[in-house]
TORFIBA-275638 format. One record per atom (N, C-alpha, C, CB): x negated, y, z. Coordinates in pm, whole numbers, padded with zeros to 5 digits, always signed. Last residue first. Glycine has a CB too. Example, Ala and Ser with C-alpha at 12.3 -4.5 7.8 and 13.67 -1.06 7.14 Angstrom:
-01285-00225+00708-01367-00106+00714-01290+00003+00787-01408-00060+00572-01319-00569+00780-01230-00450+00780-01320-00330+00780-01131-00447+00905
This chain:
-04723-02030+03960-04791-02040+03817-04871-01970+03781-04726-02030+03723-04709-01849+04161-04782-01996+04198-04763-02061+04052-04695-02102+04343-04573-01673+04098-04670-01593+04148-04767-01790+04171-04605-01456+04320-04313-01754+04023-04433-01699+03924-04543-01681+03977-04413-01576+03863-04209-01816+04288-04218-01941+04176-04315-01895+04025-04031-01981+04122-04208-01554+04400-04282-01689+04462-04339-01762+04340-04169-01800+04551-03980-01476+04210-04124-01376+04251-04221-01484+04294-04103-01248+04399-03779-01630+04310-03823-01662+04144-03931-01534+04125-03662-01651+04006-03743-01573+04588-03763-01688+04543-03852-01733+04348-03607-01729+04569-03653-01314+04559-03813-01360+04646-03821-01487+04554-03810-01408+04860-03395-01385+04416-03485-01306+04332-03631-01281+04413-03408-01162+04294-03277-01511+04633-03304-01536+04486-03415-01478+04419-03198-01496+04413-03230-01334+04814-03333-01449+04849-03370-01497+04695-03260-01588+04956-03062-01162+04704-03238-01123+04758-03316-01196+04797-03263-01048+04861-02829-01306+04691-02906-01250+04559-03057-01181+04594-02804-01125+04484-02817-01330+04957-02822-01453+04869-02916-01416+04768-02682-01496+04804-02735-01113+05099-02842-01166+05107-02873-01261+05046-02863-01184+05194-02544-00947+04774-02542-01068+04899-02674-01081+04931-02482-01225+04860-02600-00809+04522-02501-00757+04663-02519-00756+04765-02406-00801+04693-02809-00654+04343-02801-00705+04455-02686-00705+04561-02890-00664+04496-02899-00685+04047-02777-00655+04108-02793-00738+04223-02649-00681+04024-03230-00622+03890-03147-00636+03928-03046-00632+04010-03163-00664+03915-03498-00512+03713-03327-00475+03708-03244-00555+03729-03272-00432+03597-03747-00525+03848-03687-00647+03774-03514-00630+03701-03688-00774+03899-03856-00355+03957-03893-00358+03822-03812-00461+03728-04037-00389+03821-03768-00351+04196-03723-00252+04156-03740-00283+03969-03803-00125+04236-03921-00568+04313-03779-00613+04274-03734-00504+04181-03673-00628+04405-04137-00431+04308-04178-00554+04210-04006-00608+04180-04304-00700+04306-04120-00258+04509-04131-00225+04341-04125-00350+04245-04283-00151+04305-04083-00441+04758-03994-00348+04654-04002-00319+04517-03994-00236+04689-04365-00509+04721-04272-00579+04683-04082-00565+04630-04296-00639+04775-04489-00295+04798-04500-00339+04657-04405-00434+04611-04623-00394+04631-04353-00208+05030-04355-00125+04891-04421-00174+04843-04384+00001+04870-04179-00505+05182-04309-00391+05188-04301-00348+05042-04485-00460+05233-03886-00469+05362-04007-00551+05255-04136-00411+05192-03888-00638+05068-03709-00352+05485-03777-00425+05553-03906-00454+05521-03720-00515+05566-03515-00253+05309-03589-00156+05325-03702-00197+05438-03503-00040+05354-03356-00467+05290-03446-00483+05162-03566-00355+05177-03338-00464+05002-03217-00377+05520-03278-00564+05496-03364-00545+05381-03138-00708+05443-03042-00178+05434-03162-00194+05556-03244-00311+05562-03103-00193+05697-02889-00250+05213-02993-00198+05216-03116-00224+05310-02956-00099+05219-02672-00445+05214-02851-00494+05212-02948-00415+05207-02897-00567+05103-02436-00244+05242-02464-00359+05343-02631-00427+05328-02340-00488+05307-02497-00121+04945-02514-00023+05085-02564-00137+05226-02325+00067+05128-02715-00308+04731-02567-00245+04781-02579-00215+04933-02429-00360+04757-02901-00197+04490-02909-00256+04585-02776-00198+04693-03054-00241+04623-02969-00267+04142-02861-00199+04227-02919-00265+04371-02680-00244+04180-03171-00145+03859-03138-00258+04014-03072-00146+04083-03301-00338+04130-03044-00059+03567-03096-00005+03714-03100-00147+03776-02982+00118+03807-03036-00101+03231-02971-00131+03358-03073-00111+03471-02913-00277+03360
C-alpha cells in the first residue's frame, strides 16, 4: 500500500519540509482530513521523544 495524500491536503502537506515528507511517505499512509496529518505528526513526535 502507497500513502495516499488527497487532492484538498495536498498544498498543506506540500508545506512540510522534505524530510519530513519522506518520513510520512515511508509510513503508507491514507490521508484525507487535516485530522489524519495531524495524526500521523503526532505519532512521528511521540517516537522521536522515545
Amino acid at each position: 500500500m502507497a500513502t495516499y495524500v488527497a487532492p484538498p491536503l495536498q498544498e498543506k502537506f506540500e508545506t512540510l519540509s522534505a524530510e519530513l515528507k519522506d518520513c510520512i511517505l515511508e509510513r503508507n499512509v491514507q490521508l484525507y482530513t487535516l485530522q489524519d496529518l495531524i495524526r500521523v505528526l503526532e505519532d512521528i513526535v511521540k517516537e522521536g521523544e522515545s
